[in-house]
Every structure is written in C-alpha cells, then in structure tokens.
C-alpha positions as CSV (number, residue, x, y, z in Angstrom):
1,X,9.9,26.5,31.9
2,X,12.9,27.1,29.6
3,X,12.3,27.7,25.9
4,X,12.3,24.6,23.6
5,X,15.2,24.6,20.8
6,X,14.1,25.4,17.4
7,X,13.5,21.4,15.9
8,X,15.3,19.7,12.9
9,X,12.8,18.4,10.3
10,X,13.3,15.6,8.4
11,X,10.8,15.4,5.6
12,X,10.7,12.4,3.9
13,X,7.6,10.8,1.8
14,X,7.7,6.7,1.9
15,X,7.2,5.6,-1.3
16,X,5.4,2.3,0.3
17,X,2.5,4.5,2.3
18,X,0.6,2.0,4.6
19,X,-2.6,2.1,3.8
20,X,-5.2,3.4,6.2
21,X,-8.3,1.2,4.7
22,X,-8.9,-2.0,5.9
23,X,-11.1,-3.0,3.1
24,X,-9.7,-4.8,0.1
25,X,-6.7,-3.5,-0.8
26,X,-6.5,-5.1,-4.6
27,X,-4.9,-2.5,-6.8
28,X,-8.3,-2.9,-9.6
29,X,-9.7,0.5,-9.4
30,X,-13.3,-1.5,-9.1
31,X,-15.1,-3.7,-10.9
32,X,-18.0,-1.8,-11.8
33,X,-20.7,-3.8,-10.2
34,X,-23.4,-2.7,-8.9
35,X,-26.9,-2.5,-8.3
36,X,-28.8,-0.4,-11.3
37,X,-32.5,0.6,-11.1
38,X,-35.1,-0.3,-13.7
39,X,-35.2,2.3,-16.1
40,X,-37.4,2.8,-19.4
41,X,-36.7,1.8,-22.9
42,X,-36.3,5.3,-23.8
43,X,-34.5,6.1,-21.0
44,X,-32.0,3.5,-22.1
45,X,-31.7,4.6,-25.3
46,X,-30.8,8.1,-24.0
47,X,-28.1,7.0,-22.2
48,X,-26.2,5.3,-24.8
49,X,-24.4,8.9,-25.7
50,X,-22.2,10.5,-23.5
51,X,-20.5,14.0,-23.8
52,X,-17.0,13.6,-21.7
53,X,-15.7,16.5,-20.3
54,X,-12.4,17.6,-22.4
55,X,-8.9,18.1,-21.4
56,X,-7.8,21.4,-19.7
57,X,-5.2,21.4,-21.9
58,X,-7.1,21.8,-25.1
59,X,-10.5,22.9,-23.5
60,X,-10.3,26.6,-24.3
61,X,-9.0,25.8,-28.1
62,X,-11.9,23.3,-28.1
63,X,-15.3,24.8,-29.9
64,X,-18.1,24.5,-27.2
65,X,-20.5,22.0,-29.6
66,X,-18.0,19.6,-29.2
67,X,-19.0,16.4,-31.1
68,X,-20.9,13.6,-29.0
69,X,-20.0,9.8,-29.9
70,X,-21.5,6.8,-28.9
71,X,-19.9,4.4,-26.0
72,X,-19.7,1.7,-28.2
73,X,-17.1,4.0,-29.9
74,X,-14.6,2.5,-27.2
75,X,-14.8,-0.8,-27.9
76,X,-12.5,-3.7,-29.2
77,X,-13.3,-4.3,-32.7
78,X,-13.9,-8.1,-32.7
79,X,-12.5,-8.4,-36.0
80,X,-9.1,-7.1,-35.1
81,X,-8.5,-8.6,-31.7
82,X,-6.8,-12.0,-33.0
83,X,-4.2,-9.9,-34.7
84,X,-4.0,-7.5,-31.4
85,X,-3.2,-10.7,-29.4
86,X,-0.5,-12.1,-32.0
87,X,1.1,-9.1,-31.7
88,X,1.1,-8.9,-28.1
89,X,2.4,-12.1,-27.1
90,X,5.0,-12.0,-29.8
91,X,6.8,-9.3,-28.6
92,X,5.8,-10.7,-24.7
93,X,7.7,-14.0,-25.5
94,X,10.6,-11.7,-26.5
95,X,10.7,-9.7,-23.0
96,X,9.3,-12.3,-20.8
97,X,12.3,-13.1,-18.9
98,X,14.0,-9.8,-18.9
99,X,13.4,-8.2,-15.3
100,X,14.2,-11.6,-13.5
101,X,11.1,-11.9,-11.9
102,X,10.8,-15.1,-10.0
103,X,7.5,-15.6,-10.1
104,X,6.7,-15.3,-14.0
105,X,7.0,-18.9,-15.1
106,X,5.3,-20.3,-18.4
107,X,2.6,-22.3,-18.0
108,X,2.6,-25.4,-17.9
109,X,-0.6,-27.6,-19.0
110,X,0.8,-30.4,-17.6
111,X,0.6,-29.5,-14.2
112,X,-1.7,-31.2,-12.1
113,X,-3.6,-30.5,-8.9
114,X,-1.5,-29.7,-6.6
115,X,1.3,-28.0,-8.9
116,X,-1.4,-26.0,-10.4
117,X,-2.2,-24.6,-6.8
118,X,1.4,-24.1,-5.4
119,X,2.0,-22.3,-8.8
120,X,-1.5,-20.2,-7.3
121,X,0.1,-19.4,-4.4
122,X,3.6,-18.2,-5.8
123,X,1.5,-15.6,-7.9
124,X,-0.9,-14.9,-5.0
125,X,2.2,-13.9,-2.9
126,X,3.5,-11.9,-5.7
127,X,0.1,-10.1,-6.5
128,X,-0.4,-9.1,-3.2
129,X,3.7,-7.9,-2.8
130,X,3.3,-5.8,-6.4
131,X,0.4,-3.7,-4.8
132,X,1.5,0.2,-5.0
133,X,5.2,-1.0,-5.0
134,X,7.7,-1.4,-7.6
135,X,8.8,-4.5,-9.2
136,X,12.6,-3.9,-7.8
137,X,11.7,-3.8,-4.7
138,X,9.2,-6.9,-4.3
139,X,12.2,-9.2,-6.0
140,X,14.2,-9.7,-2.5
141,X,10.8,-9.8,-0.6
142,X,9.6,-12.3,-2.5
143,X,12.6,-14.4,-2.7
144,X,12.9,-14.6,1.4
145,X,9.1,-15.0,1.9
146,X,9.1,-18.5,-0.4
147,X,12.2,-19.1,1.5
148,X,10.5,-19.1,4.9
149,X,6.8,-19.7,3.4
150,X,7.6,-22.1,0.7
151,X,3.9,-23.1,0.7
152,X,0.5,-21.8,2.0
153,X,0.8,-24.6,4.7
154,X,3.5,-23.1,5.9
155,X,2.8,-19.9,6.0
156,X,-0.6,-20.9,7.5
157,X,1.4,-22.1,10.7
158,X,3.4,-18.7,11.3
159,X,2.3,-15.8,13.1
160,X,1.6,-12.4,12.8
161,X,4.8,-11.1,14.5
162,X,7.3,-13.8,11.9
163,X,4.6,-12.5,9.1
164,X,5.4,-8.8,9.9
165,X,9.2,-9.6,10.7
166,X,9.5,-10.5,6.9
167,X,7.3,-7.6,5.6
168,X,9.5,-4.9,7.3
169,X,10.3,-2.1,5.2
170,X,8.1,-3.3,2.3
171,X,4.8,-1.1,3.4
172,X,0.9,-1.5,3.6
173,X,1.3,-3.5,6.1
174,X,-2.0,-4.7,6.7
175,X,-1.4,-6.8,3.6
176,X,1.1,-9.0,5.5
177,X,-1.6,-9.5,8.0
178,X,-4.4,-10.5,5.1
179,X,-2.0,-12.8,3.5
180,X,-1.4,-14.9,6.8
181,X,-5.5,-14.7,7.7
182,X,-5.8,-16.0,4.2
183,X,-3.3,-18.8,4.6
184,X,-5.2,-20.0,7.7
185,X,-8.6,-20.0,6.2
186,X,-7.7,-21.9,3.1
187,X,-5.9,-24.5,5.1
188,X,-8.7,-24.6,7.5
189,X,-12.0,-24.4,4.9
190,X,-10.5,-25.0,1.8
191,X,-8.2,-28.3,1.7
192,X,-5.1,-25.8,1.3
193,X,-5.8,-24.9,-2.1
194,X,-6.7,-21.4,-3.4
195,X,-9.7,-21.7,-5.7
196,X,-9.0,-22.6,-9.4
197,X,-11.9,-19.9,-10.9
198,X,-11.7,-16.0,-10.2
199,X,-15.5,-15.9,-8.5
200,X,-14.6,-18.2,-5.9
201,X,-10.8,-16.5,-5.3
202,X,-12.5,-13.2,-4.9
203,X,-15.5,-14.0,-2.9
204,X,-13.7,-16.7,-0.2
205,X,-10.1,-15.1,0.2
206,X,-9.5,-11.7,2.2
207,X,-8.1,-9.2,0.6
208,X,-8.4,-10.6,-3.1
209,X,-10.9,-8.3,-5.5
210,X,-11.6,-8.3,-8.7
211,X,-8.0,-8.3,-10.1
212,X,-5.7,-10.4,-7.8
213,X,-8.4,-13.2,-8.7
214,X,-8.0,-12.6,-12.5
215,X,-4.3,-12.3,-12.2
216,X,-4.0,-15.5,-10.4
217,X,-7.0,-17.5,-12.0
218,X,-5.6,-16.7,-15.4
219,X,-1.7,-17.4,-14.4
220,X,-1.5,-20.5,-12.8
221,X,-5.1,-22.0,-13.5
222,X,-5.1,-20.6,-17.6
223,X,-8.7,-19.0,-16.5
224,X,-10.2,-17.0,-19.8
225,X,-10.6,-14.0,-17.0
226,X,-9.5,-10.3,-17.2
227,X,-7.4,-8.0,-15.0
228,X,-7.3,-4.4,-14.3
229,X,-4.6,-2.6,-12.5
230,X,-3.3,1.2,-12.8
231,X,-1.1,-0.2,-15.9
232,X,-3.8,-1.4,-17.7
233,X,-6.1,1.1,-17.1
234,X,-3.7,3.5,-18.5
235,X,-2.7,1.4,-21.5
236,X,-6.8,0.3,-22.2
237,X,-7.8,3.9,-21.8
238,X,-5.3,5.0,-24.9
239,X,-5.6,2.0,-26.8
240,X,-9.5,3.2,-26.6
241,X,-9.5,6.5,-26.3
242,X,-11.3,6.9,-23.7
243,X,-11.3,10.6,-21.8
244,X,-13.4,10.3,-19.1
245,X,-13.4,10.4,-15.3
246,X,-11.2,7.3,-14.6
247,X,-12.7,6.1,-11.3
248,X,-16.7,6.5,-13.2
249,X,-18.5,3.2,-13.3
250,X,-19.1,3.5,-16.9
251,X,-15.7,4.1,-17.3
252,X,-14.5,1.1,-15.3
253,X,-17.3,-0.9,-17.5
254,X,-15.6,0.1,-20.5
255,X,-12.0,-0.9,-19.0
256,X,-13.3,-4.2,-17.8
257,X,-15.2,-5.0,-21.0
258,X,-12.1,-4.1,-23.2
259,X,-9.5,-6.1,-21.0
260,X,-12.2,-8.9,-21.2
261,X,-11.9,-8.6,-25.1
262,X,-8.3,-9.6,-25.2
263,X,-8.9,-12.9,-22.8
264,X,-12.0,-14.2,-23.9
265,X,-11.3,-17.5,-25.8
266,X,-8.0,-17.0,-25.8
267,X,-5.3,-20.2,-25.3
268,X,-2.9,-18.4,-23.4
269,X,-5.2,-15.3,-20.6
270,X,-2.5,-15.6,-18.1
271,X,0.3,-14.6,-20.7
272,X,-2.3,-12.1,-22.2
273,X,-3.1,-10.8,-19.1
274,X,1.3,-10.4,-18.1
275,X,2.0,-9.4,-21.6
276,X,-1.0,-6.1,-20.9
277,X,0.8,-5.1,-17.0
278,X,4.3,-5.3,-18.7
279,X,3.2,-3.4,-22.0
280,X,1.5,-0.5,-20.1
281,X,4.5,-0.8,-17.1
282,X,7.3,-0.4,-19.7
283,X,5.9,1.0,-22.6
284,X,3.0,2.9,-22.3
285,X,4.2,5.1,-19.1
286,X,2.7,7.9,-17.9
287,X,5.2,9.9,-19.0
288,X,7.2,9.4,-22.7
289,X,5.2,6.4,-23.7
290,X,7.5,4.7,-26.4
291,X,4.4,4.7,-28.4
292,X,7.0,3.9,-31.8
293,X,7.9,0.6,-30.3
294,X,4.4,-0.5,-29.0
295,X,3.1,-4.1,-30.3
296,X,-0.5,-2.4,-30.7
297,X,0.0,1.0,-31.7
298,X,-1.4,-0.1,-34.9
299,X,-4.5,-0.8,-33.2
300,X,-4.3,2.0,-30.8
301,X,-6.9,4.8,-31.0
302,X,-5.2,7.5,-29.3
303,X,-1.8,6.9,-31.3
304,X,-3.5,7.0,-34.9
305,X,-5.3,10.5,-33.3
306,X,-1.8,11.6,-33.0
307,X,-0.6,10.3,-36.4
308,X,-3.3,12.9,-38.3
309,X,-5.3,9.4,-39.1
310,X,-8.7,10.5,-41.0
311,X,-11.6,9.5,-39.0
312,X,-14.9,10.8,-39.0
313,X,-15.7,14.1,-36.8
314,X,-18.8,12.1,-35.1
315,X,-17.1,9.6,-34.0
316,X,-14.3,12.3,-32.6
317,X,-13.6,13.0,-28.7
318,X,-12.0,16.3,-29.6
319,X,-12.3,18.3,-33.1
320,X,-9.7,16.9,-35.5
321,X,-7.5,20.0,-35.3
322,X,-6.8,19.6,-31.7
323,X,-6.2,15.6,-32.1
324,X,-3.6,15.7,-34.7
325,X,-0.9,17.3,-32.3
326,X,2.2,15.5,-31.5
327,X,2.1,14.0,-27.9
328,X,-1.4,13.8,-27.1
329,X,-1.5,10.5,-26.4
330,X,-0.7,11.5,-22.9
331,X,-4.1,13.5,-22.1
332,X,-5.1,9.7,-21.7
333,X,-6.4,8.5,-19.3
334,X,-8.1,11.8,-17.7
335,X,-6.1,13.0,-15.2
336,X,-7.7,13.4,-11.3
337,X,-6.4,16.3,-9.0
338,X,-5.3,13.7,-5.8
339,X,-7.2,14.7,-2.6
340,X,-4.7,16.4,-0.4
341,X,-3.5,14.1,2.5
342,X,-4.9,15.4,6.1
343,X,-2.0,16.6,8.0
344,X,-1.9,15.4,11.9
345,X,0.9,15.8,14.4
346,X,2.2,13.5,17.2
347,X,4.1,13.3,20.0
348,X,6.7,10.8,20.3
349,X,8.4,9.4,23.8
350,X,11.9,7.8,22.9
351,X,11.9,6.6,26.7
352,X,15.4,5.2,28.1
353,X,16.4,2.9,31.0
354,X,20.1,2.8,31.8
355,X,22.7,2.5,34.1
356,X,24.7,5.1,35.8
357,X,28.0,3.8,34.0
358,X,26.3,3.2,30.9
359,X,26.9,0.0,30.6
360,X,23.1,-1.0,29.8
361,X,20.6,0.4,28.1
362,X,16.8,-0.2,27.0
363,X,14.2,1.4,25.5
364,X,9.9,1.2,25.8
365,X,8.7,-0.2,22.7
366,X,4.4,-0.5,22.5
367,X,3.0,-2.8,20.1
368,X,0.0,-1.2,18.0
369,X,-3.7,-2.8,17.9
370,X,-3.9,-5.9,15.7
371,X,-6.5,-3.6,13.3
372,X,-6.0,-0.3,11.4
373,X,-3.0,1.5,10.6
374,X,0.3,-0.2,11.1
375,X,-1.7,-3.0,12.4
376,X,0.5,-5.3,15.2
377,X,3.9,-3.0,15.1
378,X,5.8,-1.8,17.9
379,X,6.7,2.1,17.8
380,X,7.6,4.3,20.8
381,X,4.8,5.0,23.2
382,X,2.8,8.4,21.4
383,X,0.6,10.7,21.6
384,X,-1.4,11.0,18.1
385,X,-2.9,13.3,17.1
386,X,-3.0,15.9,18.9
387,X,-4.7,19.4,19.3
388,X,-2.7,22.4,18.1
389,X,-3.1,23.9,21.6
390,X,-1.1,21.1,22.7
391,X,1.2,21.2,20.3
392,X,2.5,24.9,20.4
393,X,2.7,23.8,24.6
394,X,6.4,23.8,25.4
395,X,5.3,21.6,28.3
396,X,6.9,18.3,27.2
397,X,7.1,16.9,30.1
398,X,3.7,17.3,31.2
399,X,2.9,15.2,27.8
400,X,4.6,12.3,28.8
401,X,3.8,12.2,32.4
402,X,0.5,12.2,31.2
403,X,0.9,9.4,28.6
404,X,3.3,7.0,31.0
405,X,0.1,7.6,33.4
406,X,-2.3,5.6,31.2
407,X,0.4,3.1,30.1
408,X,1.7,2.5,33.6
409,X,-0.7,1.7,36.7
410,X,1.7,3.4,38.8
411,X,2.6,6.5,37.3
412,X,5.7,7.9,37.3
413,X,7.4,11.1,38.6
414,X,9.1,13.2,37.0
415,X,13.0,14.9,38.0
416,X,13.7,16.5,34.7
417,X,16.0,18.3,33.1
418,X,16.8,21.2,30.2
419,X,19.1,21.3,27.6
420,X,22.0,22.5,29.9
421,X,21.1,19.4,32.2
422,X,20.1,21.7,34.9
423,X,17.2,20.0,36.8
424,X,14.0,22.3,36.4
425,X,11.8,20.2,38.6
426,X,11.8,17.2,40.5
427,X,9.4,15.0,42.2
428,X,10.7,11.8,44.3
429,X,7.9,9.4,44.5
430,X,6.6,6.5,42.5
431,X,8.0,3.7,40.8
432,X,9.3,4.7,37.6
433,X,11.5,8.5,37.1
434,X,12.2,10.3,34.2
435,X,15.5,12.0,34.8
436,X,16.0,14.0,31.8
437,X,13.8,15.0,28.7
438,X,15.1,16.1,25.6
439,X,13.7,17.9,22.5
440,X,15.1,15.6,19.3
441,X,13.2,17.5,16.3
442,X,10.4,16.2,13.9
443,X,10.3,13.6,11.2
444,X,7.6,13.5,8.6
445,X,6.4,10.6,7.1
446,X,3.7,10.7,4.8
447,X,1.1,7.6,4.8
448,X,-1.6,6.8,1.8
449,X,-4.0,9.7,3.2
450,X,-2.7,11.2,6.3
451,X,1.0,12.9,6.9
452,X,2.3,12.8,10.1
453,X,4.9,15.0,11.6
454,X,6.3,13.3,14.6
455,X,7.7,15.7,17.5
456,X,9.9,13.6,18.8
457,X,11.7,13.9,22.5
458,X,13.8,11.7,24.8
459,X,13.1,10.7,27.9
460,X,16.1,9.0,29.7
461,X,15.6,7.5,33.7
462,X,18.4,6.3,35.1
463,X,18.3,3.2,38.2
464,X,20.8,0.7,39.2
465,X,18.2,-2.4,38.2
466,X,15.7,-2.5,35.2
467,X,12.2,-2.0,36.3
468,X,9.1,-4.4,35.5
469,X,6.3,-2.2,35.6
470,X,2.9,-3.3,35.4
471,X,0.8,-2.2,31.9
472,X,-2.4,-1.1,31.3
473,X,-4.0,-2.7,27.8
474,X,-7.8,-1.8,27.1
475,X,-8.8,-5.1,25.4
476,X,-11.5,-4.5,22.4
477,X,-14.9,-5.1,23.2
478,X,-15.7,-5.7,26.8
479,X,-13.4,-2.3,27.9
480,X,-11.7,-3.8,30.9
481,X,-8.6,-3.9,31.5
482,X,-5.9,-6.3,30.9
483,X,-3.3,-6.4,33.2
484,X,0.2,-7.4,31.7
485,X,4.1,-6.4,32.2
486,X,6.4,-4.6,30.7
487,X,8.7,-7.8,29.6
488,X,12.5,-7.8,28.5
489,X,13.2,-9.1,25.5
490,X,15.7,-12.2,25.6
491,X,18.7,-11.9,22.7
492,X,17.9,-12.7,19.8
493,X,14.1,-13.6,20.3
494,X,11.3,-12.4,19.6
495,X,9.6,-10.8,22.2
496,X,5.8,-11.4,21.3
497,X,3.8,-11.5,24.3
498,X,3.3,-8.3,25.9
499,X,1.4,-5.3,24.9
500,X,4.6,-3.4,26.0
501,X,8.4,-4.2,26.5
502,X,11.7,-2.9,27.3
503,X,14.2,-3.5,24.1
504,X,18.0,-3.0,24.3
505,X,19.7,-0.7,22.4
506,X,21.2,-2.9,20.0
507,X,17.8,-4.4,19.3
508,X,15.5,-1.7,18.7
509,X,16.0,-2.1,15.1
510,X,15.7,-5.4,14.9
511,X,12.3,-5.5,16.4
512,X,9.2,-5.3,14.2
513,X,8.8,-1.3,13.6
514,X,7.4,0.8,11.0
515,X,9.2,3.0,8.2
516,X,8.7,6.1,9.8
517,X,9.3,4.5,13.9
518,X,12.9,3.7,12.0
519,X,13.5,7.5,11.0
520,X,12.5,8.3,14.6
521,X,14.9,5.9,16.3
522,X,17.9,7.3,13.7
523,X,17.0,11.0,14.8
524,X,17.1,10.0,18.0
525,X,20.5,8.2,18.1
526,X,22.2,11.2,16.7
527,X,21.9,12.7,20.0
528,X,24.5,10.1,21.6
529,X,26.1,8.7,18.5
C-alpha cells in the first residue's frame, strides 16, 4: 500500500452551528421554573443574602470580607420604572426603522382576529430565524420564506425537503423542521391560529419556550409578557448589577422578574420588549457598550458604579475602590469559560459514476435520519466518527468497501488506484467498481458542541450505463430492513424519495446539503476543476 499524501486542511468555524439538541431550541437561557422543596421559615430567611463570587479581574485587589447585600438589591425600583419606560421607547421610536427589518411593524390595535394572527406568524417566523444568527443574515431568509410561506397554511402544506430547500445555508437546521411540524399541528388542532397568550404558545407549539412566546404574545397580540434572550440578559444584568453565575436559577429569577418589571401594565410590551433586544444588541454590547448614549444609563446600576456614584458599602457588590474604575461595566454579566467542543473525525466518500469520454457524471448523495443532527439532509455517504486506530489506517479503500457494503446489498469490488493512477489492486466481480480512490484532504467544520474534521477521498467508477443499485435503509423501530434504489434525480426536481440517489454534477449543489457537505464538495472539485 503506497503512502497517503500529506492532506490540505481547511479550517473553517460556521458561524450558524447546527445544533445537536433536539429539545427546545428558544434562545431564553431558562425560565427558572422549577420544583422547590418545603423549607422552614428560618431557612427562608437565611437565604435571602447571597455572597456572589467576584470577578477575576478584581478578585485579588478585592478584600476577602467582601460585603454581602440583599437580592432584593437587584431589583427595579417601582418608582422609577415609568420614567425608565419613557425613556426607552422614545429613543426606540427614533431607531425603530433603521435596520430594515421586515418584520418590525407597529402595532396596530385595530387589527382583528385573523390579522392579529398572521401578524403572529410573521414574528413567529422571525423569532425562530433570529435564534444564534445575526440580524443581516435572517433579512433575505425571511423575505423568501413569506414569499413561498406567506401564511401558516401554507407552509403547513409543504414538506420537509421544500422546508429545508429554503433554510439552506441559514443553520440549526432542526429549527426548519420544528417550524413546519408547528405549522401542521396548528392547522390541524388549533383552527390555524397561533395562541393569542404566552402560556398557551409555549406549552402547544414545538420548539417555542419561554421567550419566542413572550416575543410573539407581546408583538402581535400586545400581551403584558416579558422576554429574555442573550441581549437582554446582558443589558438586565448591568442595568442591575448583577454578578453572578448567569445560567443560576436565582439568577435567571432575577432576570425574568426584572424584564417583567418593564412590561407589567405597560400600553405598549411588544415595543418594550423590541426597544430592550435592540438596546442591549446595539448599545449595550459585549464589548465598548456606548454606555454615554444609552436611554437608561441614568437608571443603570453598573454605569453609576462606574461614574464614582456614592452608594452605601452594604449595599456594594465589590468595595467602592474597585467600582469606581473606568470600564467596569463590562465585568457584567459574569463571564462563563464555554465547554470545549468534543472533537470527532469522519470519513467522507465523494463517490463518482461517469463515462469513459466524460461526457456524464454523477455522484451518491445519502439523505440523513429525519431526527438529530442535520436532520433530513443529503451529504456524501460517511463514516462518523471514527476510532483513531482507524483513522491513522492508510487503508482507504478498505473504508469504503466496507461502508458501500452496508449501503449496497451487493457489495462492490474494488480495482483501485494510487496517486500515479497505477492500479494497486483489483477485484472483477460484483455489481458496482470503484476504479480509482483519491486522498482530497480535510475540512473542518465546527458544530454547537462537536468539531468535525472530515477526511475526505474520491472514489470514481467508471461504466458505459449508470447503475441502479439496490439500498439498504434500517427503518427506526422495528430494525428491518427497507429495501429501496438508488434513484436518479430528474433536472430540475427534487429528488425526495429515496434514502439514497445518484446526483449529477451540475446539481450536487443545488440539492439540499449542509454547510460543511458544501466545503467538502468545493475541496473536492478542485481536483478536476
């Protein structure tokens, strides 16, 4: 066996990771319910002072009997909060329109039933789009989705592959696939309306928590209820001065009750609610927050710290000294070292049919399990995962006659070839034959918690007629098999109804494939182009 070529590597980090959880993937860091114990009177009474750990910034200048302060230290003062909320939507009004965001429209009391529910559904769509990705990059998406979708009806009568077809390139995929499951239930069960109150949006539509309900309860139904994204939590946690672990229930209590402050009672929640995400989005960043042109600095506990403002050492997170430095409005919210993403390594098959003279080619595309990561995709056929013995094997061959064995029921034999093209070993039976395998090089692609380096290689066979060739799909559940076909795709459709298919070459990118299947295809065509 000849020695493989060093590999290129591509690294490249998606900035729209898919998400590996299936759970709800609603951007509110929680919403703090849960199921407490019976505890004493005295024990109650204990708990109402904390001690939160300090900054490692200012830790070792910090004396060790730092103050303690009371939770109810972080809490909107009731008698400031109508000014807080003038001053918030007046400079919201003045910015509203700015970043062109179709979706943000004033609301309109007039409305009635069904207005008030299509407007639900634009900012349901948009919610869902504006999860861990930016607001320049939802604008197009959006705009083609209500194109295609214009109502929940509609996109209740797609399907997943049109769903996913749309969602391409935008990330998270498994949101696409909530969004249509969503459509179909409320058309279904729910007279094709979303619920006009929060309780019912979270509890009856997938993938809706605690803040995609408030979001769209408030918007387009003027609901008095609060939401809590990354932007908020940021901006509440300054405007509070709250240093404490940022995913701790009592810390997401004290969010939640302090974004519920601003709503409560209040004509206009949904603008309230817009005015907080585009305040903390623009203006109080996580980096150089533009503290000097904030609406509520004059309210904001953290920016009056910073200012040298004279407040009483027990009612102090940190010992004045240490407070009144410029800048340190930044040491909020606490910061959490990120769990380091598991690193896994697969193999990927680029595997070509073509003609002797070139004049056609196609390539296996595999479509992924409706469920998990990347959830009803095509990529090449791969191996994931795999061990590091098998990895550091420069048998490459041996890998893919060993996966084509378990996606063929006649498996094929091999007659392959090195880098010089000099054949280095040849069988001549079976159905399918793999004529020459390539090393391409790796491409990484870093998901939500997992980075994956693909090892990619390309397998070329070359006949005078393209093959059907029975699959093998295990079907969930009862573990038998499914017997299907490899299908060709017909120009210009959409191939949807086999668990495998051959794709020509001017298709491949066309086809319904992930971020990081793209930057594996590219690699690969670099090799011919």
């Amino acid at each position: 066996m000849p020695k493989r070529r060093r590999s290129s590597v591509i690294p490249d980090s998606d900035s729209f990771s898919e998400s590996l959880s299936e759970q709800d993937s609603d951007p509110s860091v929680s919403d703090g319910v849960s199921t407490r114990r019976k505890v004493s009177k005295s024990a109650n009474k204990t708990r109402k002072t904390r001690t939160f750990p300090l900054p490692k910034a200012v830790a070792s200048a910090t004396p060790s009997t730092a103050p303690t302060h009371s939770i109810s230290t972080h809490v909107v003062a009731h008698s400031e909060i109508d000014q807080v909320r003038k001053s918030l939507l007046a400079w919201y009004d003045k910015v509203h329109d700015i970043r062109g965001m179709p979706w943000r429209k004033r609301y309109d009391p007039s409305l009635g039933r069904e207005a008030r529910a299509q407007r639900a559904y634009e900012v349901w769509i948009s919610e869902i789009m504006l999860q861990q990705t930016q607001v320049a990059t939802v604008i197009p998406y959006y705009n083609k989705w209500m194109t295609k979708f214009p109502s929940i009806a509609d996109l209740a009568a797609s399907d997943i592959e049109t769903v996913n077809g749309l969602w391409k390139g935008l990330g998270y995929y498994s949101r696409a696939a909530r969004l249509l499951k969503a459509a179909q239930k409320v058309v279904e069960e729910l007279g094709g309306r979303l619920p006009d109150n929060a309780k019912d949006m979270q509890a009856k539509i997938p993938g809706v928590g605690r803040y995609s309900a408030g979001a769209v309860c408030s918007i387009a139904y003027n609901e008095c209820v609060p939401v809590l994204d990354g932007n908020v939590h940021r901006l509440l946690s300054r405007f509070l001065a709250l240093h404490a672990p940022p995913k701790g229930k009592q810390t997401l209590d004290i969010l939640w009750a302090g974004a519920t402050a601003f709503v409560q009672n209040s004509s206009r929640p949904g603008d309230i609610n817009q005015a907080l995400i585009e305040l903390g989005s623009t203006v109080c960043k996580v980096r150089e927050p533009a503290c000097s042109g904030c609406a509520i600095s004059s309210w904001c506990q953290a920016y009056k710290r910073t200012q040298g403002a004279s407040v009483n050492n027990d009612q102090l997170l940190f010992p004045t000294v240490i407070l009144q430095r410029s800048g340190l409005v930044t040491i909020y919210p606490m910061k959490v070292e990120r769990k380091k993403a598991r690193e896994e390594l697969d193999i990927v098959n680029v595997v070509e049919w073509r003609r002797e003279d070139n004049s056609q080619r196609w390539f296996i595309l595999v479509r992924r399990p409706e469920g998990g990561l990347l959830a009803g995709l095509h990529e090449f056929p791969t191996v994931a995962a795999v061990s590091d013995s098998l990895a550091a094997s420069k048998d490459d061959p041996e890998i893919l006659d060993k996966w084509l064995s378990n996606l063929f029921i006649d498996p094929p034999s091999l007659c392959f070839k090195d880098s010089n093209s000099q054949k280095v070993g040849c069988e001549t039976t079976g159905t399918l034959r793999v004529a020459m395998i390539k090393p391409v090089g790796d491409v990484v692609h870093v998901f939500s918690h997992i980075k994956k380096t693909y090892r990619v290689q390309w397998g070329c066979r070359d006949e005078s007629r393209l093959p059907t060739v029975p699959t093998r799909e295990m079907i969930e559940g009862n573990g038998k098999d499914k017997r299907q076909k490899v299908s060709r795709t017909s120009r210009g459709g959409n191939a949807i109804t086999s668990a495998a298919q051959w794709v020509p070459l001017d298709e491949v990118e066309s086809i319904n494939i992930g971020t990081g299947v793209m930057k594996v295809w590219k690699l690969t065509k670099t090799l011919w182009e």
